[in-house]
C-alpha positions as CSV (number, residue, x, y, z in Angstrom):
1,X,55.4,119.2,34.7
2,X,57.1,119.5,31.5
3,X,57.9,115.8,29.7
4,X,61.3,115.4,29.6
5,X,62.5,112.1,27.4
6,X,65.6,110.1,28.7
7,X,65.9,106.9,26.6
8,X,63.7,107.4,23.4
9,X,61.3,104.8,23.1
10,X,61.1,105.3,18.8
11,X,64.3,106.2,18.0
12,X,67.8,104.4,18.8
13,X,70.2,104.8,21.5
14,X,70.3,107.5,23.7
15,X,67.5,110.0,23.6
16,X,67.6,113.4,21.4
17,X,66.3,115.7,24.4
18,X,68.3,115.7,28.1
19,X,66.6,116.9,30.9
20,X,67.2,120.4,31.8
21,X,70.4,121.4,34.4
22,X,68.1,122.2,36.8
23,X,66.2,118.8,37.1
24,X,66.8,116.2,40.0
25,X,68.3,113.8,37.2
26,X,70.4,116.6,36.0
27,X,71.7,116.9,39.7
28,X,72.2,113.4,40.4
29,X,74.1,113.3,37.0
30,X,76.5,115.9,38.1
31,X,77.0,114.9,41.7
32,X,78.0,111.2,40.1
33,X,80.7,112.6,37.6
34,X,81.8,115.3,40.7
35,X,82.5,112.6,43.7
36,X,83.7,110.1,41.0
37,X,86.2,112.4,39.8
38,X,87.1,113.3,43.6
39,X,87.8,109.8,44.5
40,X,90.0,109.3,41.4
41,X,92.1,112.4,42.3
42,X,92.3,111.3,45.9
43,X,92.0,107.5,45.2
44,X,95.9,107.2,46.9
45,X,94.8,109.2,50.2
46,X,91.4,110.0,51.1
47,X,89.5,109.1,48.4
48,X,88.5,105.3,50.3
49,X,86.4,107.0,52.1
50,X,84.2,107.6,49.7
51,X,83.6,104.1,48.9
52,X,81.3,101.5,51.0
53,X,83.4,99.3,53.9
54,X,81.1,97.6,56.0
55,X,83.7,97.1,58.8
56,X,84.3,101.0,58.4
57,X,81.0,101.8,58.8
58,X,80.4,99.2,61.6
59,X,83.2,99.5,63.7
60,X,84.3,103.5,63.0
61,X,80.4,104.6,62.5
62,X,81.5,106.1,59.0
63,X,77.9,105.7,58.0
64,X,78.2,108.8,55.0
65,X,79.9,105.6,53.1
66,X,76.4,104.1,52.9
67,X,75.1,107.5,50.5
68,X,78.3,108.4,48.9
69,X,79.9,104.9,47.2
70,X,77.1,105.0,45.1
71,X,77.8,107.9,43.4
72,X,81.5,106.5,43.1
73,X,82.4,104.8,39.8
74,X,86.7,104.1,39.7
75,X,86.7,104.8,35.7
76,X,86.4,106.8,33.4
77,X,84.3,105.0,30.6
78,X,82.4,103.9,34.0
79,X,82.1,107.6,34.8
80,X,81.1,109.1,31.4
81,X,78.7,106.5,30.5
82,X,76.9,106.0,34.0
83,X,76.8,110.4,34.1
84,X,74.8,109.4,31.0
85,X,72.7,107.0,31.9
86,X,72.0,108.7,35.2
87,X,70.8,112.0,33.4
88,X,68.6,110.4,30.7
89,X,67.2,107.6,32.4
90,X,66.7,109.5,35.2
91,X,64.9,112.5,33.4
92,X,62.6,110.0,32.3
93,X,61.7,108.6,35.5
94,X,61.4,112.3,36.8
95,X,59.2,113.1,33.9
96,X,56.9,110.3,35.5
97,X,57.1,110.1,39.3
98,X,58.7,113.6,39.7
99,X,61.7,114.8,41.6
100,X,61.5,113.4,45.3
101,X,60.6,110.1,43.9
102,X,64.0,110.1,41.6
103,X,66.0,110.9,44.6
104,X,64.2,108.4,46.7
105,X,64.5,105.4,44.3
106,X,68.2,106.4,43.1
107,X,69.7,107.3,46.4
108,X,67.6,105.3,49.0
109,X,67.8,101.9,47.2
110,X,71.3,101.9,46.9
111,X,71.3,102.8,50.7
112,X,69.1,100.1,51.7
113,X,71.2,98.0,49.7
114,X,74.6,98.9,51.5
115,X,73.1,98.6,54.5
116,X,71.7,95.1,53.9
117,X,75.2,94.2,53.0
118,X,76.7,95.6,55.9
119,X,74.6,93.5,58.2
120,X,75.7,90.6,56.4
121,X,79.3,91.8,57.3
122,X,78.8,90.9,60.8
123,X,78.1,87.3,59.7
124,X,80.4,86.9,56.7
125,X,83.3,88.8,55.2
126,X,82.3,91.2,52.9
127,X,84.1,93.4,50.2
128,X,84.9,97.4,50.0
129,X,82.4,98.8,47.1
130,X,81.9,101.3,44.8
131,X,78.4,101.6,43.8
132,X,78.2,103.6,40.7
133,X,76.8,100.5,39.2
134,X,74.5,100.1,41.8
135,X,72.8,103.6,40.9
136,X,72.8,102.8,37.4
137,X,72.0,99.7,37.5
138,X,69.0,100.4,40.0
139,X,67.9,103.3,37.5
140,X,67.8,101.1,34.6
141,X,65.7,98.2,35.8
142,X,63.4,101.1,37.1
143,X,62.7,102.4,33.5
144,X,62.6,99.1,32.2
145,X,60.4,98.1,34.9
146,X,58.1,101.8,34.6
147,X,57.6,101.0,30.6
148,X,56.3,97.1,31.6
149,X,55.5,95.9,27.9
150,X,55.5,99.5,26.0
151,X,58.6,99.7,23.4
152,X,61.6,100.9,24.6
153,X,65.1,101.2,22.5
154,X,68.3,99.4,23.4
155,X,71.0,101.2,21.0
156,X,68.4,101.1,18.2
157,X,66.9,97.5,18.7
158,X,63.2,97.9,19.6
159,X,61.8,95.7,22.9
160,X,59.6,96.1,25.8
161,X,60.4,97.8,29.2
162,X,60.8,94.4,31.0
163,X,63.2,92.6,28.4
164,X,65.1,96.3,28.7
165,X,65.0,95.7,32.7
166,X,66.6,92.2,32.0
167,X,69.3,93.3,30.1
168,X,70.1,95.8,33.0
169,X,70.4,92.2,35.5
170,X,72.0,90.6,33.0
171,X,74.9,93.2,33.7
172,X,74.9,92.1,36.8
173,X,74.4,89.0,36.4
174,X,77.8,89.2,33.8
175,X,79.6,91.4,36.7
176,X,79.2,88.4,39.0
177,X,80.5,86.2,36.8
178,X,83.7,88.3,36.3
179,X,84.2,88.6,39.7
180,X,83.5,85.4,40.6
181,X,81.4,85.8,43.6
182,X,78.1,87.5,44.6
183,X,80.0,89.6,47.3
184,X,81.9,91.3,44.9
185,X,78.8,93.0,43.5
186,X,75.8,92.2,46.9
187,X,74.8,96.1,46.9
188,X,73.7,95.8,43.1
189,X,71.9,92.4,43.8
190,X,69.5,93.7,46.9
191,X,69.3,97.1,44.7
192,X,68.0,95.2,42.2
193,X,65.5,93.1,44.3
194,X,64.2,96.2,45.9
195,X,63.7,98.3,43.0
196,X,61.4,95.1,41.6
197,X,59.7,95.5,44.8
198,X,59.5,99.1,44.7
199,X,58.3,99.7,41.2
200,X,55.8,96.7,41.2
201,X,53.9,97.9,43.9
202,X,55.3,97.5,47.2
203,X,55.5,100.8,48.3
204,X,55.1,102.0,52.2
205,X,51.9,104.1,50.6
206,X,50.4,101.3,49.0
207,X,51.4,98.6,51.6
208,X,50.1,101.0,54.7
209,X,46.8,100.8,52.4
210,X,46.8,96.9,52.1
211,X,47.3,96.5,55.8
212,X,44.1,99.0,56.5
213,X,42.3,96.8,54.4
214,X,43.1,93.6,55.9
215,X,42.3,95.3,58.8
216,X,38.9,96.1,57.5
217,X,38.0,92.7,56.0
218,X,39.2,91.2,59.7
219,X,36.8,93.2,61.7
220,X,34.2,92.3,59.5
221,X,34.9,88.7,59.3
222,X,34.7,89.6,63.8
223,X,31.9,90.9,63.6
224,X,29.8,88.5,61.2
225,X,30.2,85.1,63.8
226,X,27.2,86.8,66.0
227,X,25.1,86.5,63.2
228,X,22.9,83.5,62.5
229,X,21.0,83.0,59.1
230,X,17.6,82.1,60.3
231,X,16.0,79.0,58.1
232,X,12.5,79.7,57.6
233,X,11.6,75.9,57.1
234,X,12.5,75.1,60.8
235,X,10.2,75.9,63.1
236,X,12.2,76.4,66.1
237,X,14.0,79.3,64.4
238,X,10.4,80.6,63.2
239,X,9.1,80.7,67.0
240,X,12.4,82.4,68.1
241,X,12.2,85.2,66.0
242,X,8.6,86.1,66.9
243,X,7.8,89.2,68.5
C-alpha cells in the first residue's frame, strides 16, 4: 500500500500530503462534513435523529443513532476542523493498519461507546449526544497511541505519540469540565478507554490467541500431576522402577 502521511511527524501542524479521495479516511472525512451539514439544515425538524438518545434508541429501537451521532458535529469550526482531523489522522492510521481496520476503530468504537452509554440509561439519566468528538477524539488518541514514543508534531511543537494521545484526553478531560458532568461527554470517555485497550493490545485476534495459550499451559500443568520425579538415592523408588 502506498504511505500516505496524516499529521507530519518533522514538520509542524497539519501534514503537507492528504490521503487520496478514494481512501477509507478520505470517506469517513466526507461522510462527517455530509451528515453534519444535514443535521444543521434539518437541526429544527428531523435532524435529532441523527444524534444519539438512549431512551430513543431503547424505547423506539432507533438503533442507526448508535452509527450516525458520531459523525454529527453541531458547528461549523467543529465541522471543518474534525473533517480535518478525520482525513489526516485517519490517512495515517490507514497507511498503517489499512482500510477495514480505520473503519473498525473510527466507527465501531464510537458504537461500542454509545452503546455502553445507553445501558447506563436504564440505570441513570443520560444526555442526547453528538459524537463528532467522539470520532475525533477516538482517532487522535489512536495515532498518538500507534507512534508510542516516536516524535510526532502538535502545531509545530515536537513530542512523542503518547504525550500527543494525552493532549487528545486532555480535550476531554477540558470538555468535562465545561459541561460540568461526565454524562455530558460518556461516549468520548468509554471511546477513549477502548481505543487504549484496542491499540495496546487487546484485540479479539490477539486475546482469542492468549486464551489458546492458557489453554495450552493448563493442559499441561493436567497432565504433569501423573508424573513423579524418581530420587535415585532412595531405594524404594530404585526397586520400583526395575524391570
Amino acid at each position: 500500500m502506498r504511505p500516505m502521511r496524516g499529521f507530519n511527524r518533522g514538520g509542524g501542524g497539519f501534514g503537507d500530503m492528504f490521503p487520496s479521495l478514494d481512501s477509507m479516511a478520505a470517506k469517513l472525512a466526507i461522510a462527517f462534513v455530509g451528515i453534519s451539514a444535514l443535521f444543521l439544515a434539518t437541526s429544527r425538524g428531523q435532524g435529532g435523529l441523527l444524534l444519539l438518545n438512549p431512551a430513543d434508541v431503547i424505547l423506539r429501537f432507533r438503533v442507526w443513532e448508535l452509527v450516525t451521532y458520531a459523525f454529527v458535529a453541531t458547528g461549523p469550526l467543529g465541522i471543518l476542523f474534525g473533517g480535518l482531523i478525520i482525513w489526516s489522522i485517519g490517512g495515517f492510521l490507514e497507511s498503517t493498519w489499512g482500510g477495514k481496520r480505520l473503519l473498525l476503530v473510527a466507527v465501531g468504537i464510537p458504537f461500542v461507546a454509545g452503546l455502553i452509554t445507553t445501558a447506563l440509561a436504564l440505570v441513570m439519566p443520560m444526555s442526547v449526544y453528538a459524537g463528532g468528538s467522539v470520532m475525533t477524539a477516538v482517532m487522535w488518541v489512536a495515532y498518538g497511541l500507534v507512534i508510542g514514543k516516536g516524535q510526532a508534531n502538535f502545531w509545530g511543537i515536537p513530542l512523542t505519540g503518547n504525550w500527543f494521545a494525552a493532549i487528545g484526553a486532555g480535550f476531554t478531560v477540558l470538555n468535562m469540565l465545561t459541561a460540568g458532568s461526565w454524562r455530558a461527554v460518556a461516549p468520548e470517555i468509554f471511546g477513549l478507554v477502548l481505543v487504549f485497550v484496542y491499540v495496546r493490545g487487546a484485540s479479539p485476534k490477539r486475546l482469542m490467541l492468549q486464551l489458546q495459550h492458557w489453554r495450552l499451559q493448563r493442559q499441561l500443568r493436567d497432565r504433569s500431576k501423573h508424573l513423579r520425579v524418581v530420587d535415585r538415592d532412595r531405594p524404594s523408588d530404585r526397586d520400583q522402577f526395575l524391570n
